[in-house]
C-alpha positions, 0 to 999 in steps of 0.5 A, spaced: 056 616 508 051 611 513 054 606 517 054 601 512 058 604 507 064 606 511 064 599 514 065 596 507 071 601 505 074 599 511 073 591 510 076 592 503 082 597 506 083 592 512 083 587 506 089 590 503 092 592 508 092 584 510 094 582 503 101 587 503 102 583 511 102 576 506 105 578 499 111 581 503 110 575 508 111 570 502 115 575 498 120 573 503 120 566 502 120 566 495 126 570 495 130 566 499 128 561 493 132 565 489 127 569 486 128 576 482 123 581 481 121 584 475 117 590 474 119 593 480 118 601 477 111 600 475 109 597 482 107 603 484 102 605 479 098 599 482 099 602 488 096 608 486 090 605 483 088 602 490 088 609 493 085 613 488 080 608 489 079 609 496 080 617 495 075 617 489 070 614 494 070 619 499 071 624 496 065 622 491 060 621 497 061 625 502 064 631 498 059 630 492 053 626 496 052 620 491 048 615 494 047 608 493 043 607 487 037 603 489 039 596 485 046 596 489 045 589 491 046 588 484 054 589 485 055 588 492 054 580 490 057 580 484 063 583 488 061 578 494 063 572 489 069 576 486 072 576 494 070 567 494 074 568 487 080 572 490 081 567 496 081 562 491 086 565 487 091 566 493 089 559 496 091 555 488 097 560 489 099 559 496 107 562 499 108 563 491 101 569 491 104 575 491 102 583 489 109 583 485 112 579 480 117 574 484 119 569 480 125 564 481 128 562 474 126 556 472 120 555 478 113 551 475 106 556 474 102 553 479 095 551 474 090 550 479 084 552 482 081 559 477 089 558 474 087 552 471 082 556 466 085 564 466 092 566 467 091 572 470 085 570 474 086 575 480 087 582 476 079 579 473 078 580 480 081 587 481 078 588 475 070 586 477 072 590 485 074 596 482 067 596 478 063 594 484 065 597 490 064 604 487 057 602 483 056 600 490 056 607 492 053 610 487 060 613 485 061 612 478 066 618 477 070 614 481 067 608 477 070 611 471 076 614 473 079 608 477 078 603 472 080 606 466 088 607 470 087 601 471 086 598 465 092 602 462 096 600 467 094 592 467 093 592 460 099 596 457 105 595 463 103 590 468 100 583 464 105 584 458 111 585 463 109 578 467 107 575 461 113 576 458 117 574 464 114 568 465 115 566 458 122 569 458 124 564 466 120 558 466 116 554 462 110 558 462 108 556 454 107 549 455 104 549 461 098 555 460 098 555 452 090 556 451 089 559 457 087 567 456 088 573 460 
């Protein structure tokens, strides 16, 4: 891994590291609001996908010597524009941004900004990520791997169990009713 390379992953570890600095930030406050937490047993499996992602990525390139492919730019744009979407996923939501489900019973879903069109559009962004930053690389085991965990997990425990609080403790349907994922 050249210079480069290693910066990337420590601009995105640091991302994360400062991510987990302000949902905790907020998750205090919102709590102080009232809020519960549901899904709190499945938690650390979206943990474990940011780190077997960061694993797979060193162990992919240094251990096996991929290399960035000769169109990387490709995917290092796109994954450009998905961190001005994740900025802007965090601004709409503000001190209610979290990377857990905190929601104080009868609270308003924040429609504004990418929530006016997509109910979930920060997991879009993880989504785009965790297909970028290893493509970026060269890394397409780890490519594989980390999005297809992570698809099980968003798809199959995580979506359906926000959904479902948000509709269980707020007005949720009536606010997002036609918009999807």
């Amino acid at each position: 891994m050249n210079q480069w390379e290693w910066g990337l992953l420590l601009f995105v570890i640091l991302q994360r590291f400062g991510e987990c600095w302000m949902a905790e930030k907020n998750a205090r406050w919102i709590t102080a609001k009232g809020a519960v937490e549901i899904g709190r047993e499945h938690y650390p499996l979206l943990v474990s996908v940011h780190v077997l992602l960061f694993v797979g990525l060193i162990v992919e390139c240094l251990g096996y010597g991929a290399q960035p492919p000769s169109w990387w730019m490709v995917p290092f744009i796109i994954f450009v524009l998905a961190q001005t979407a994740r900025i802007w996923c965090i601004r709409s939501l503000g001190r209610c941004w979290n990377t857990r489900i905190l929601l104080v019973p009868g609270q308003e879903p924040r429609v504004k900004g990418p929530y006016r069109y997509l109910r979930h559009p920060n997991y879009l962004v993880v989504i785009i990520e965790l297909i970028c930053l290893p493509l970026m690389l060269g890394a397409f085991v780890t490519m594989v791997v980390v999005s297809v965990f992570n698809a099980l997990i968003l798809f199959g425990v995580r979506i359906p169990a926000e959904e479902r609080a948000w509709r269980e403790w707020t007005c949720y349907e009536e606010r997002m009713p036609t918009r999807r994922m």
